[in-house]
C-alpha positions as CSV (number, residue, x, y, z in Angstrom):
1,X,99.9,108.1,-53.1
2,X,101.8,105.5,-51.1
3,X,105.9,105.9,-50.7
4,X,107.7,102.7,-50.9
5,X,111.1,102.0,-51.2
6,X,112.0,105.4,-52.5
7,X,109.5,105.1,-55.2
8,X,106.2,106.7,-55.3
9,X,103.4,104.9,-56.4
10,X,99.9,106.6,-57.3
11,X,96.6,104.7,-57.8
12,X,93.5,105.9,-59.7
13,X,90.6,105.4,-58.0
14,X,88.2,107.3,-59.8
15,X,84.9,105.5,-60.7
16,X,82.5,107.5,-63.2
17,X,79.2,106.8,-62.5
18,X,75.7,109.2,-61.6
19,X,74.9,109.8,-58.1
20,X,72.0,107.8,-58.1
21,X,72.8,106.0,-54.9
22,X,75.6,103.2,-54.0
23,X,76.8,101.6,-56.8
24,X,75.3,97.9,-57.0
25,X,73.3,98.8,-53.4
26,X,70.1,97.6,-51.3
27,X,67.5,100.3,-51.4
28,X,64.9,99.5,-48.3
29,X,62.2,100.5,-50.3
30,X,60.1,100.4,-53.5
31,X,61.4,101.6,-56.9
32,X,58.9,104.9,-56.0
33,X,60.5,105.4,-52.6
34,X,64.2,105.3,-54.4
35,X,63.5,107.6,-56.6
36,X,61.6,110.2,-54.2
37,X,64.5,110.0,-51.9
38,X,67.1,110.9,-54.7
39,X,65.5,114.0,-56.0
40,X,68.8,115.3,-58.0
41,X,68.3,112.8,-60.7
42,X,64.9,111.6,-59.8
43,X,62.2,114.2,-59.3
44,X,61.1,114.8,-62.5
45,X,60.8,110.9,-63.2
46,X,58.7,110.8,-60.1
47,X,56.4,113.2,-61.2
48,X,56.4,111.5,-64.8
49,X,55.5,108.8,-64.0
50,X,52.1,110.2,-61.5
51,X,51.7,112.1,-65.0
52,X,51.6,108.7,-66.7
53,X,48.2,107.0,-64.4
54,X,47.4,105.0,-61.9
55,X,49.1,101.1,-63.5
56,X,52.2,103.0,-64.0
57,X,52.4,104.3,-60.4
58,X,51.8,101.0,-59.0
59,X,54.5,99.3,-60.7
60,X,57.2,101.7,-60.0
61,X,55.5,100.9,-56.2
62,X,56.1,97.1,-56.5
63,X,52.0,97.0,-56.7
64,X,51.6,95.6,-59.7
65,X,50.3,91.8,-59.8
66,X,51.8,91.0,-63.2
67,X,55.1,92.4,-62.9
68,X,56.3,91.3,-59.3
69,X,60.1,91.8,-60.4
70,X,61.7,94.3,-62.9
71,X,64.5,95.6,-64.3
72,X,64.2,99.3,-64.8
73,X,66.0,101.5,-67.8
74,X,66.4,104.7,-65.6
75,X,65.7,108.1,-67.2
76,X,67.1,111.2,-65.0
77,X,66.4,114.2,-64.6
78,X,69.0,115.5,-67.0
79,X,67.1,113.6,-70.0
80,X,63.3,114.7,-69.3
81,X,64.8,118.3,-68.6
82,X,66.1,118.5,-72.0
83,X,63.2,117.1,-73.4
84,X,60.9,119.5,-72.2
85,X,63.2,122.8,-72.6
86,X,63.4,122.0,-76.6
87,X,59.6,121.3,-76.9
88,X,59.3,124.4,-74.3
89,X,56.8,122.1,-72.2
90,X,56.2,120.8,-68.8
91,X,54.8,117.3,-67.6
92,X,52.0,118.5,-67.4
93,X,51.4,119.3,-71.2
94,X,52.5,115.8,-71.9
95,X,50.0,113.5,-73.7
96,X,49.9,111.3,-70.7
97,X,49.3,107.9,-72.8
98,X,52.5,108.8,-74.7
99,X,54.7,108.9,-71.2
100,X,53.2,105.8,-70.2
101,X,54.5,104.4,-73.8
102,X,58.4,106.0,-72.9
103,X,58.2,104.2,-69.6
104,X,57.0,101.0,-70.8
105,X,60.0,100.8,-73.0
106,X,62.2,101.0,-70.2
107,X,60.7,98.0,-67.6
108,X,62.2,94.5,-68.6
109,X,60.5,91.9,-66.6
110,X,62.6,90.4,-64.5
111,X,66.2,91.5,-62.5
112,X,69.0,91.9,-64.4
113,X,71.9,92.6,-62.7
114,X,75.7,93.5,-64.6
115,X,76.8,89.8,-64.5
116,X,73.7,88.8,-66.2
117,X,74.6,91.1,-69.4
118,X,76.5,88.9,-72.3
119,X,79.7,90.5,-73.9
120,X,79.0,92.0,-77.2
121,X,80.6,93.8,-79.9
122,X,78.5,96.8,-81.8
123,X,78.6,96.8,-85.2
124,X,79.9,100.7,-87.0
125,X,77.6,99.8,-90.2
126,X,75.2,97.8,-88.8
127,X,71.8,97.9,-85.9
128,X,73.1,94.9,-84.4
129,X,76.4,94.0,-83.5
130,X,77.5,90.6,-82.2
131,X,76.9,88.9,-78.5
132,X,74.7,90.7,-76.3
133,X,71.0,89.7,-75.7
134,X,67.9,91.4,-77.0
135,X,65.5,91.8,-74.3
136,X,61.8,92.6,-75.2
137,X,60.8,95.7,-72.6
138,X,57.2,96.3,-72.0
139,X,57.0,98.3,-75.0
140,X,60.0,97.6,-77.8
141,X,63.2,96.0,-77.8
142,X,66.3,96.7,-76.8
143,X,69.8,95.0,-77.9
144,X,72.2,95.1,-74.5
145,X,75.8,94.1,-74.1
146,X,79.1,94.7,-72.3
147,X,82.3,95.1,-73.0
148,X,84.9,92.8,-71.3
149,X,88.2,95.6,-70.8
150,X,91.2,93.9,-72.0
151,X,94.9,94.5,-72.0
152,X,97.4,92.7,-73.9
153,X,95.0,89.6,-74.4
154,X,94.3,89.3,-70.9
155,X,90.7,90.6,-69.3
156,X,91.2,92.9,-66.5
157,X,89.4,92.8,-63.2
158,X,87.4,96.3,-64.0
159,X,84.0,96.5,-63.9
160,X,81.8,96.1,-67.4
161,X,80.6,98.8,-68.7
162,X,77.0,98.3,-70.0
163,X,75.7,99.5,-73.4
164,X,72.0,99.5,-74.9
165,X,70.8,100.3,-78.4
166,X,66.9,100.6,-78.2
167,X,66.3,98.9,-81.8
168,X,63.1,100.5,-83.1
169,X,65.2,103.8,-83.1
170,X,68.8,102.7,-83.3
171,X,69.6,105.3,-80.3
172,X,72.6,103.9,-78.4
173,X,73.7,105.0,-75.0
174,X,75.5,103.5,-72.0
175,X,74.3,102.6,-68.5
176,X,76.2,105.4,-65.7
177,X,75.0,103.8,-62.6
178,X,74.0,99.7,-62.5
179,X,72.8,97.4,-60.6
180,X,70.9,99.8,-57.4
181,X,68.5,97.4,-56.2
182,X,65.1,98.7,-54.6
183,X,62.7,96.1,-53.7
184,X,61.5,93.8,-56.3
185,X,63.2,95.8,-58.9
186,X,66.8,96.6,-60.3
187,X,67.5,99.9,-61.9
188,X,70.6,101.2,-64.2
189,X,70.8,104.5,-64.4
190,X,71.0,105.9,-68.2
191,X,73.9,108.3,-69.0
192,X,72.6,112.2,-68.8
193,X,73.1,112.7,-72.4
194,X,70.4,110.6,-73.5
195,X,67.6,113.0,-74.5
196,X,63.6,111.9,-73.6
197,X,62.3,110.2,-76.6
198,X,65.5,108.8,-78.0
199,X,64.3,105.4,-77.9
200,X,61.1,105.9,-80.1
């Protein structure tokens, strides 16, 4: 609150975003190192992917020849926890081969940072809306888009708010945390409601 003039002025400065690390910062370190050093919404990802082999482990390490640079659909923890408390499971009782086939659908090759994303308009009726790109993952496709905030016909300086719909499965759900950029890779951090196994 600032006093000027008599008046009181107020300014919200709330951003609402996952605590996955600074928003839209430099991580020193692999995509593995990122996620092992932000256990809250990492840990179980960590552990999924070991779970998932050896080629899965060495991309999220930057290891893997073919896919030097990526852009990464973040699952937290919130989502696999969910997951495994309604099937009553743990990673470990997960058909390995099918958790390498979740994370594959969430590695783009390629960065993709928020000022890449085209504006878009979903549809209510339809899979597709219009705008947006559809980006082929390493195992589906995926429809994503922003929104440009406007007021009164003029676009406000706010930042865009990221949306995907994973098109094999028509789940939608929005990006909480973009843009945190480990080496060779950059990650957006999935909302906590989406649920493990949305996007099949």
């Amino acid at each position: 609150m600032v006093l000027f003039g008599g008046l009181l002025f107020t300014a919200c400065t709330k951003d609402n975003f996952i605590h996955t690390g600074t928003s839209k910062g430099r991580f020193e370190g692999s995509l593995m190192e990122y996620m092992e050093a932000h256990p809250y919404d990492w840990s179980y990802m960590v552990e999924f992917v070991r779970h998932s082999g050896e080629d899965m482990v060495q991309l999220f390490e930057g290891k893997d020849p073919e896919h030097k640079e990526i852009t990464f659909l973040g699952i937290t923890n919130h989502s696999i926890r969910r997951y495994l408390l309604t099937e009553g499971k743990t990673i470990a009782d997960l058909d390995p081969e099918w958790c390498r086939g979740i994370i594959l659908q969430h590695v783009i090759d390629g960065k993709i940072y928020r000022k890449d994303v085209v504006p878009g308009e979903p549809s209510e009726y339809e899979t597709l809306g219009t705008g947006g790109t559809i980006y082929t993952t390493l195992g589906t496709q995926v429809w994503i888009y922003t929104i440009i905030p406007e007021a009164g016909g003029v676009t406000e300086n706010t930042a865009r708010p990221i949306y995907l719909n994973f098109l094999k499965s028509n789940e939608k759900c929005n990006v909480a945390s973009g843009d945190i950029e480990p080496d060779n890779c950059v990650v957006h951090a999935l909302e906590y409601a989406f649920t493990l196994g949305q996007e099949e």
